[in-house]
N, C-alpha and C positions, 0 to 999 in steps of 0.2 A: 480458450484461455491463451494470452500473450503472455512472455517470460523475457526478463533481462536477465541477464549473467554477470556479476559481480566476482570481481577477486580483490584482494586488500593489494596498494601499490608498493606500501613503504613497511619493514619488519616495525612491530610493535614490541615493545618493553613486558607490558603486562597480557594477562592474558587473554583477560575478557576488555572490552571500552566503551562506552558510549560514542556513536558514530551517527551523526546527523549528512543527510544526502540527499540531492532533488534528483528526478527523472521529469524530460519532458516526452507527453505525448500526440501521436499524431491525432489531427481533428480529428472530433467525432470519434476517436476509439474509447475512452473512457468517460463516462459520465460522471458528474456527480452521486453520490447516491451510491455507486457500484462499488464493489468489495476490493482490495486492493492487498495484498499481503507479502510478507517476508519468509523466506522457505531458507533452511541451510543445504546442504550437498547431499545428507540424506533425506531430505525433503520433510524435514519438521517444520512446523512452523513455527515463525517467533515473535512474542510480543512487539508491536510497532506501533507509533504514532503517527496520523500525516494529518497534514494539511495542504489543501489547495492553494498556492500561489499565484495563478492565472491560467486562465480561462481563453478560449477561443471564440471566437465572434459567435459562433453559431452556439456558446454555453458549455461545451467540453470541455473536458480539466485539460489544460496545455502543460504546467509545470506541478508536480505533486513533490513534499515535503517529506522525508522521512526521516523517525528517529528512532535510535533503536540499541542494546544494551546487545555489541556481537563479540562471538569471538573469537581471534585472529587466526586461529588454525584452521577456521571454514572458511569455503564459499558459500555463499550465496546468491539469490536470485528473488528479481522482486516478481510478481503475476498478477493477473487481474484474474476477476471470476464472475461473469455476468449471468444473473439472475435470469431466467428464462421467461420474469416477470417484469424484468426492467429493472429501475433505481428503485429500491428501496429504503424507506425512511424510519428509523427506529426512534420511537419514542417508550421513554418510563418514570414511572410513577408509583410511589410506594411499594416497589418490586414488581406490580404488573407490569407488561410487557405488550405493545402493540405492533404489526409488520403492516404497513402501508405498501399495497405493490403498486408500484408507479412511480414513487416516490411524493403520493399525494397527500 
């Protein structure tokens, strides 16, 4: 597992905020496909959005997108968590649930 460390730069008004952030990563460490999540200081997790913004030549996420409802009395940290299967691809349909390991 890889970890960034996160502190907020500037005092907030409110308590909790919606905070939109990118991370870029080094080639080949993250895949698409691969889990990607947001942790606070006691290691919760917390709801997050991303999206891939660009890619490395050889297809690795180079810049990922994150959005997420924080709040300002934490830290946090973003991690990746690679599948022992690879990228996985989630697909559903009428509440069934299918896991593609590969991401095939």
């Amino acid at each position: 597992m890889s970890s960034l460390h996160m502190k907020w730069l500037a005092s907030l008004s409110k308590k909790q905020t919606a905070a939109s952030f990118g991370t870029c990563w080094v080639r080949g460490r993250l895949q698409p496909g691969e889990a990607s999540y947001l942790e606070d200081d006691a290691s919760n997790r917390i709801p997050v959005q991303t999206r891939i913004n660009a890619y490395w030549p050889d297809g690795s996420v180079k810049w990922l997108l994150y959005s997420a409802v924080l709040d300002k009395e934490k830290g946090y940290q973003v991690s990746i968590w690679v599948s022992p299967y690879g990228p996985i691809r989630l697909e559903s349909a009428s509440c069934l649930g299918r896991i593609h390991p590969g991401g095939e």
